[in-house]
C-alpha positions as CSV (number, residue, x, y, z in Angstrom):
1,X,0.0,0.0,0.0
2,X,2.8,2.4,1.1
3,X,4.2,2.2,-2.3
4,X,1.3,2.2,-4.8
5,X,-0.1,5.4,-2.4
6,X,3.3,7.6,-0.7
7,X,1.9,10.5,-1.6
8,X,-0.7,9.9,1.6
9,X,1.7,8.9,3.8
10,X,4.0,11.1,6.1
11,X,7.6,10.4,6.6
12,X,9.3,7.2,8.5
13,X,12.0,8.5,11.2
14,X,14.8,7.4,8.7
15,X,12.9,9.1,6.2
16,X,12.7,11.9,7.9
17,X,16.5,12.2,9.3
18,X,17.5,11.8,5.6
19,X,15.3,14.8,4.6
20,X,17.8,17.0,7.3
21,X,20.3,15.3,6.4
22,X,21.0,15.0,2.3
23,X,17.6,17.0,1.6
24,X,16.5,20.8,1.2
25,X,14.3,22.7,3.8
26,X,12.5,25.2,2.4
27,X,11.2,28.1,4.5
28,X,8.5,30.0,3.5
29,X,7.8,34.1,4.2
30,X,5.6,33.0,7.4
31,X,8.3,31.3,8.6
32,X,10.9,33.7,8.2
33,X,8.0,36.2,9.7
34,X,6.7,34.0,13.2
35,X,10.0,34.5,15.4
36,X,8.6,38.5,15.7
37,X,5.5,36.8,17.4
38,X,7.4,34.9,19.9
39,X,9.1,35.6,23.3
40,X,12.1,35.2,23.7
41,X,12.6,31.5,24.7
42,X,10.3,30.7,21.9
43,X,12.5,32.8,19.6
44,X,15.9,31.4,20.9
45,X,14.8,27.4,20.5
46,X,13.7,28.2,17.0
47,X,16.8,29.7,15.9
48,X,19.2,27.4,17.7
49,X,17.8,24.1,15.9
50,X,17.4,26.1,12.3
51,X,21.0,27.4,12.9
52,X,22.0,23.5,13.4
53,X,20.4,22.7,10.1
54,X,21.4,25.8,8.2
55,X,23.6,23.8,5.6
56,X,20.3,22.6,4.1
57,X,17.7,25.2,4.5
58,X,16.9,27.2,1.3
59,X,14.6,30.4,0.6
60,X,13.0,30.7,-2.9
61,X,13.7,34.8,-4.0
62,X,10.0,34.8,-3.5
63,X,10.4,34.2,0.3
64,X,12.9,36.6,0.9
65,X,10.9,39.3,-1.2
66,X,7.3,39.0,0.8
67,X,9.2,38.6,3.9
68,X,11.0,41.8,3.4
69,X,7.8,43.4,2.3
70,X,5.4,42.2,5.7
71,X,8.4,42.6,8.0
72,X,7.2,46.5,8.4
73,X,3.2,45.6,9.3
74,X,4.4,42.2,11.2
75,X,6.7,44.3,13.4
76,X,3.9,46.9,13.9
77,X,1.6,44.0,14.4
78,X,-1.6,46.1,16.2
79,X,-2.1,48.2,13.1
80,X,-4.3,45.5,12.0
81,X,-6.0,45.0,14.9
82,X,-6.5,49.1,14.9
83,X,-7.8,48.6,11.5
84,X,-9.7,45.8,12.1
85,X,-11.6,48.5,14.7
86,X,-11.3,51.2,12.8
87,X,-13.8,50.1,9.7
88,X,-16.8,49.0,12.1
89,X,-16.6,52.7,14.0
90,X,-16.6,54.1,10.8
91,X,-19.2,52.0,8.9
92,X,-21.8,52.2,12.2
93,X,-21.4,56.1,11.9
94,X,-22.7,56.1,8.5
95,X,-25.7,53.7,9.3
96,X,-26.5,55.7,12.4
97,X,-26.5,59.2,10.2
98,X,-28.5,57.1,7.6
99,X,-31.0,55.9,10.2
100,X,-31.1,59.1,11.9
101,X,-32.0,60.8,8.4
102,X,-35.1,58.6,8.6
103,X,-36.2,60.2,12.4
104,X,-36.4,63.6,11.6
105,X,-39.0,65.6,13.8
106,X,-39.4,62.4,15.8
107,X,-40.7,63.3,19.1
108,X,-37.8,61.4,21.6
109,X,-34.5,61.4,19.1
110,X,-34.2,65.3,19.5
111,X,-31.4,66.5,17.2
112,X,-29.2,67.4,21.0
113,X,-29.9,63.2,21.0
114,X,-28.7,62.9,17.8
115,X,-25.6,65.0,18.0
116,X,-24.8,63.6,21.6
117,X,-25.0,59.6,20.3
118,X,-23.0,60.6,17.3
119,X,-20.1,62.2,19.3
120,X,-20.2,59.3,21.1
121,X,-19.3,57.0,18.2
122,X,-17.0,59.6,17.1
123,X,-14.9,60.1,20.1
124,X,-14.6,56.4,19.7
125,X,-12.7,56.7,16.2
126,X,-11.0,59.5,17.5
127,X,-10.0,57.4,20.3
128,X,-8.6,54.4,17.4
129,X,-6.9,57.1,15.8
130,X,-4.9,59.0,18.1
131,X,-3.4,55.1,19.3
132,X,-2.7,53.9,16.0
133,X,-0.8,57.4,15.2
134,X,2.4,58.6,16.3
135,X,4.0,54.7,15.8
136,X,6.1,55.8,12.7
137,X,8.7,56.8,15.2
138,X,8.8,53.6,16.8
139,X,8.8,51.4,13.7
140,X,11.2,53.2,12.1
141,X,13.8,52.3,15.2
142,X,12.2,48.7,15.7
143,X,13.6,48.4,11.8
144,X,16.7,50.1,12.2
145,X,18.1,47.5,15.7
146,X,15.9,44.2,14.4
147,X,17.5,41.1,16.3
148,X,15.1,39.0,14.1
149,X,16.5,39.6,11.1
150,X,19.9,40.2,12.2
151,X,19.7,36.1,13.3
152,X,17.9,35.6,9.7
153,X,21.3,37.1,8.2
154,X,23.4,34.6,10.0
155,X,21.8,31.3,9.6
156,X,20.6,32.2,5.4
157,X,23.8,33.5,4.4
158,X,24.3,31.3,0.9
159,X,20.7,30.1,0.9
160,X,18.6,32.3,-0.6
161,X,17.5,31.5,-4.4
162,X,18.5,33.9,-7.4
163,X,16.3,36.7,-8.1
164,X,14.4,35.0,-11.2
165,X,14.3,37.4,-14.8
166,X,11.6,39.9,-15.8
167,X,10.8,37.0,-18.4
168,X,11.0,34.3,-16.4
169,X,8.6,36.1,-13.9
170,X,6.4,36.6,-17.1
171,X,6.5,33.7,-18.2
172,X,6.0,32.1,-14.8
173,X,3.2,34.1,-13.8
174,X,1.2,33.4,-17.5
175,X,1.8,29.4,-15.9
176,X,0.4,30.4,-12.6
177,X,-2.7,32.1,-13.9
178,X,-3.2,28.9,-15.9
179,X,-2.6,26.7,-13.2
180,X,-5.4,28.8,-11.0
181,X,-7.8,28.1,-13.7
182,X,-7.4,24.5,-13.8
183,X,-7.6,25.3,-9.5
184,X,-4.0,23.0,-9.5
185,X,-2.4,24.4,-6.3
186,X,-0.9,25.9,-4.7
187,X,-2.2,29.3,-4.6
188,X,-5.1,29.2,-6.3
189,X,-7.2,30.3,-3.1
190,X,-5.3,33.4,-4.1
191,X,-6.4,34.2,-7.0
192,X,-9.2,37.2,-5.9
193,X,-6.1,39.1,-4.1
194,X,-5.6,42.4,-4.9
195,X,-1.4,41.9,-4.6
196,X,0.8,39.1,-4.8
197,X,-1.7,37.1,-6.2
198,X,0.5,35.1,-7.8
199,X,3.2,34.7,-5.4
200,X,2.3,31.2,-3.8
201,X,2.8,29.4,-7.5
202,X,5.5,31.5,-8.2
203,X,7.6,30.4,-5.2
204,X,6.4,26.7,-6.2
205,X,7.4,27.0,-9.1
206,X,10.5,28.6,-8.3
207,X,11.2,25.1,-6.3
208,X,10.7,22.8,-8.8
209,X,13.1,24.0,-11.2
210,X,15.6,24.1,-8.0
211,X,14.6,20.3,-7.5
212,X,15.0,19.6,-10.8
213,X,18.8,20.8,-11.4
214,X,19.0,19.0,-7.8
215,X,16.9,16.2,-7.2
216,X,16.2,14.6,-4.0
217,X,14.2,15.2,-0.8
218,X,12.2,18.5,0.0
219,X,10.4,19.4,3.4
220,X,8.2,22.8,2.9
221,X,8.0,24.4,6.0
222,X,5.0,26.7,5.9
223,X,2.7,28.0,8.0
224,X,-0.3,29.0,5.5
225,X,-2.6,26.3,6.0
226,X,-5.1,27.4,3.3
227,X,-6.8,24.3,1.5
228,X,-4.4,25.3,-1.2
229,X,-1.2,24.0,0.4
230,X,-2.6,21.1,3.1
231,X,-4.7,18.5,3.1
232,X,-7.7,19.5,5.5
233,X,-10.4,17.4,7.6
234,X,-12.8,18.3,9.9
235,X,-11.1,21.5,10.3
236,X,-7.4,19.3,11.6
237,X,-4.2,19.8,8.7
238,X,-3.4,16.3,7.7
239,X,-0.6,16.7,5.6
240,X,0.1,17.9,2.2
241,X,-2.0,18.9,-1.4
242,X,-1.2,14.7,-2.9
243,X,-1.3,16.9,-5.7
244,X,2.1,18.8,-4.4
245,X,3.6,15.2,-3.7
246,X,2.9,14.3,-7.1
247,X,4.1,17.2,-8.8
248,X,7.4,17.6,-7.3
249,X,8.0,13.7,-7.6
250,X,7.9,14.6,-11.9
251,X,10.8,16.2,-11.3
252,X,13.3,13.8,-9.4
253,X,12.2,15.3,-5.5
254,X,10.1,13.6,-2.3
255,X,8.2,16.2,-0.8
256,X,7.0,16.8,2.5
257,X,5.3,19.6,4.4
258,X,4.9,20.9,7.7
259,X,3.7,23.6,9.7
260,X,6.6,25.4,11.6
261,X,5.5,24.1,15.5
262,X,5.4,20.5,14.0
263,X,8.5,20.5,12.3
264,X,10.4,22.1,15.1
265,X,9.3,19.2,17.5
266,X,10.3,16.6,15.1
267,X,13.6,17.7,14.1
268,X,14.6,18.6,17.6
269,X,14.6,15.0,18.3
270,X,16.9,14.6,15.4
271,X,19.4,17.4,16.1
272,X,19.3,17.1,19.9
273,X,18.5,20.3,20.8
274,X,15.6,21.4,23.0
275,X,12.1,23.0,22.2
276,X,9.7,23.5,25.5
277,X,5.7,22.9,25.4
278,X,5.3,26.3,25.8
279,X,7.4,27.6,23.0
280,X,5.5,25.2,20.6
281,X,2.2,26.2,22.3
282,X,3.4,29.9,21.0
283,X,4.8,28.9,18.0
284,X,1.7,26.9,16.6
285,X,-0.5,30.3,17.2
286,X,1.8,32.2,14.8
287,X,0.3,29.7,11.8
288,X,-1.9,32.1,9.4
289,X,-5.5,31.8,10.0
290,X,-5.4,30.2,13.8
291,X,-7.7,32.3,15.6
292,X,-7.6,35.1,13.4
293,X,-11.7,34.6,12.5
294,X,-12.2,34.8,16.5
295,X,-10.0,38.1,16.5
296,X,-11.9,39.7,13.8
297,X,-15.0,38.9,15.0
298,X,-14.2,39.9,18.7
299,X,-13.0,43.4,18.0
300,X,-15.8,43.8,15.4
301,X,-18.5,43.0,18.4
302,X,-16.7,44.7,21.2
303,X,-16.0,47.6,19.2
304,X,-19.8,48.5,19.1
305,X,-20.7,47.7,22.0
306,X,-17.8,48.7,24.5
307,X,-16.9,52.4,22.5
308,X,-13.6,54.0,23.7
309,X,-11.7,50.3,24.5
310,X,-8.6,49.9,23.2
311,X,-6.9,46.7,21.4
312,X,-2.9,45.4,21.4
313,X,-1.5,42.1,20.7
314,X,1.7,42.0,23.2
315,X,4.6,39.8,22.4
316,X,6.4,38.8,26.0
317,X,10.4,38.1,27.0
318,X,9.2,36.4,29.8
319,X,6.6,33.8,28.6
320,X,3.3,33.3,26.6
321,X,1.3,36.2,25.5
322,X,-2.8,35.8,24.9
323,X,-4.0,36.8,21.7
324,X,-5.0,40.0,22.7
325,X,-5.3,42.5,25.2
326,X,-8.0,44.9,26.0
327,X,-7.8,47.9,27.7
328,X,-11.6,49.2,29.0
329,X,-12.0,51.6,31.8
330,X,-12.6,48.8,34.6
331,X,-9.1,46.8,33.5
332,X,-7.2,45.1,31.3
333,X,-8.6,41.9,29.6
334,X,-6.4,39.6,28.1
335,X,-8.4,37.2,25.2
336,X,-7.1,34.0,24.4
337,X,-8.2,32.4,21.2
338,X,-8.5,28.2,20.1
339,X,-9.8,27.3,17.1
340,X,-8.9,23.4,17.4
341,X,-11.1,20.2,15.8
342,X,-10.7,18.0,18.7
343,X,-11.5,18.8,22.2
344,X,-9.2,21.0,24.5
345,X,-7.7,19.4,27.5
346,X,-6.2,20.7,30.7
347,X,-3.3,19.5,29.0
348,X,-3.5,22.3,26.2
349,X,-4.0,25.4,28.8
350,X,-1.5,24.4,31.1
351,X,0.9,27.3,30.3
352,X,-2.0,29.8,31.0
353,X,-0.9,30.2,34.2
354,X,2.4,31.1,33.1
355,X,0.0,33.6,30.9
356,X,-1.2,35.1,33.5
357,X,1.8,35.2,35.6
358,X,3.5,37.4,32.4
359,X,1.0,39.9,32.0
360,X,-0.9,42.4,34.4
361,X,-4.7,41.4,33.5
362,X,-8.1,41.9,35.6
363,X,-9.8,39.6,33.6
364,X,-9.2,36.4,31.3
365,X,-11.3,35.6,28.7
366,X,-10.6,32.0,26.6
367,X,-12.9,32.4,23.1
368,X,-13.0,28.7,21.5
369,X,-14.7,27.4,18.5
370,X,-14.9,23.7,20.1
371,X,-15.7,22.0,22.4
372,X,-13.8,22.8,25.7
373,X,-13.3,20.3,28.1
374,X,-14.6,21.0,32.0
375,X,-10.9,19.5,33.1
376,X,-9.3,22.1,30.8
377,X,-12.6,25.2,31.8
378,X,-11.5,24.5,35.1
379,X,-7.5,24.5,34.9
380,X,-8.4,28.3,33.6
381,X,-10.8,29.2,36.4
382,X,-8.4,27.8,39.0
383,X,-5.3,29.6,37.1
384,X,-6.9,32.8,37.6
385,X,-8.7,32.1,40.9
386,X,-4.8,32.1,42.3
387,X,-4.3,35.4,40.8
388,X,-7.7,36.8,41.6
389,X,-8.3,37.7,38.1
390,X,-11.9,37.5,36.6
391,X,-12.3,34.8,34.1
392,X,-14.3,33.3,31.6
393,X,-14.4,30.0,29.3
394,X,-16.4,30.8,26.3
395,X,-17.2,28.0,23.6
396,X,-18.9,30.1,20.7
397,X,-20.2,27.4,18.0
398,X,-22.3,30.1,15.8
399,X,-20.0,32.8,14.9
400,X,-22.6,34.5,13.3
401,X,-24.5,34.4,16.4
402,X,-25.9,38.5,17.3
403,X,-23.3,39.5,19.6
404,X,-22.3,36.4,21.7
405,X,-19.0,37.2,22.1
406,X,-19.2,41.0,22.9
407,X,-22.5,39.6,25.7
408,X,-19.9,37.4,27.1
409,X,-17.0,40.5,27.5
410,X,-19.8,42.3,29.0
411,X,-20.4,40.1,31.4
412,X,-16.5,39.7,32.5
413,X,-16.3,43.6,32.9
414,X,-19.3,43.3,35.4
415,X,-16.8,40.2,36.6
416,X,-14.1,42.8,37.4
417,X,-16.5,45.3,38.6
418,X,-17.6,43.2,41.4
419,X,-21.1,42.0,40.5
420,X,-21.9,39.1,39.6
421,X,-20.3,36.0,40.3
422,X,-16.6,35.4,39.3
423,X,-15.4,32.8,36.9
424,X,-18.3,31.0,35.1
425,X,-18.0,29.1,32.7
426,X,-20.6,30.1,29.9
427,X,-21.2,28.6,26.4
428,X,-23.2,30.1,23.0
């Protein structure tokens, strides 16, 4: 079966130890990107087992381009948060002066109403704008003394692919547009972009012709796990596009694929170095599209219904960081975010006491798509309990749901206000 079907199958360990040993690793832009999202532990055992395997890593131009041209936003990583706040506040102001249009002369929204709600909603923008402002400064420094890509310099010295022809880009992109036609991956989930649209086939592309003047193993490291790239059930990544397995196979290479957190617990093994749970707890949450639907969707709500709070996703020296922190005029709420298939077990929120621990909160809030287990509901409750921080469990099946996730922030600001009881566990 194995060998009628290998394109299903992952990697034996010798399989695998000859991949980093004789093979090529290939890192892709999110890759070079996710050390800016970690602490510093989680930073330092990345590097120190790619630095072991440096001889056989290589970066497609394509890589090094997109990573050079996110590092700025990735580095300033709230502006998307702000921006993700910013476009609600503005949108609800023009529905509310729509709707008001519609009330004129009505006896109870007097025009001092109308002007008093509106500032409201307006100070609120103001508010967004004033914090995401004045960070030009800051960036430009942050770019100027960048540790991350001072340690990228060191361990891809010599690896990086040629910058590819005009013509060859021409001609590649012509293929790539093809290839989204026919919807032969990857990148064809791309293909609606306004930028880059082609840049996912263009650094696949880009790697079989480097296969092909050097044949033999490949592991993709990437951390997009778009439908495009990975095999997906149930929501779980279950390995690679057959379709990518088959492809590079045509041109003398073995592929393989994993996401960054996996492959860095596999090949420590190999390379004896040492990777904690907690690092690859961080390190999985920097994969694209993890949480980021919760995010969206809990700014979105709490930015109507909670005006004048403020957003920031904190990166920590010291340990984990949640997902997001918000700053309201009773506290600080830090907002954790899982978006796993399975169940989550004590097992999984063990480090969130080390969370805790890391950051000054009032109140914890854990926003999962899933099902959460009452071992792991009650490994949070008891985590914050011991720091007498107000906290909540929250499984939120409907995303679509009217404001179950904004209801549920609510109700851990009356928490940290004092009324109510503390630390319920509530599901939607």
């Amino acid at each position: 079966m194995r060998a009628a079907f290998s394109e299903y199958y992952s990697p034996t360990d010798e399989e695998y130890r000859a991949i980093l040993t004789t093979g090529t690793i290939v890192l892709d832009a999110n890759v070079l990107l996710a050390p800016y999202k970690l602490g510093a532990d989680a930073r330092k055992q990345t590097f120190s087992i790619l630095e072991s395997l440096r001889e056989r890593i290589w970066i497609p131009y394509q890589a090094g381009w997109e990573f050079f041209e996110n590092r700025p936003n990735v580095i300033a990583g709230e502006d998307k948060v702000y921006q993700g706040l910013l476009k609600p506040l503005t949108d609800a102001i023009a529905k509310l002066e729509n709707h008001f249009d519609t009330l004129k002369g009505h006896p109870v929204v007097t025009d001092e109403e109308r002007v008093r709600i509106m500032r409201h909603v307006e100070d609120a923008v103001s508010s967004v704008q004033r914090l995401s402002g004045g960070r030009d400064g800051r960036l430009e420094d942050a770019l100027q003394f960048d540790p991350v890509l001072q340690q990228w310099e060191v361990i891809l010295a010599g690896r990086l692919g040629d910058q590819p022809s005009d013509e060859t880009v021409a001609d590649r992109e012509e293929m790539a547009e093809k290839r989204y036609a026919s919807k032969i991956p990857p990148g064809h989930l791309d293909s609606e972009k306004e930028s880059n649209k082609y840049g996912d086939a263009l650094l696949w592309l880009d790697l079989l012709e480097k296969v092909r003047a050097n044949p033999g193993p490949v592991l993709m490291i990437t951390n997009d796990v778009k439908e495009d790239w990975y095999r997906r059930q149930s929501g779980r990544t279950i390995g690679p596009r057959v379709e990518l397995v088959r492809e590079m196979a045509t041109v003398g290479g073995k592929y393989y694929q994993q996401r960054l957190a996996a492959f860095l617990q596999r090949a420590a093994q190999i390379v004896d170095k040492r990777v904690s749970a907690e690092s690859l707890e961080a390190i999985s949450r920097t994969s694209e599209g993890v949480g980021q639907t919760l995010l969206n969707r809990l700014v979105h709500e709490i930015g109507i219904a909670v005006p004048g709070v403020t957003f920031s996703q904190p990166i920590s020296d010291s340990g984990p960081s949640p997902d997001l922190l918000v700053n309201t005029p009773v506290g600080v709420v830090g907002v954790e975010f899982k978006n796993y298939s399975r169940k989550i077990t004590g097992r999984d929120l063990e480090y969130v006491e080390h969370m805790l621990t890391s950051h000054a909160m009032d109140g914890f809030l854990l926003v999962s798509s899933g099902e959460v287990s009452p071992m792991a509901a009650r490994t949070v409750v008891q985590a914050a309990g011991r720091k007498r921080i107000a906290a909540r469990v929250v499984e939120v099946n409907d995303f679509h749901s009217p404001n179950a996730i904004a209801q549920s922030f609510l109700e851990l600001l009356d928490q940290i206000r004092g009324h109510g009881a503390i630390n319920k566990n509530w599901r939607y």
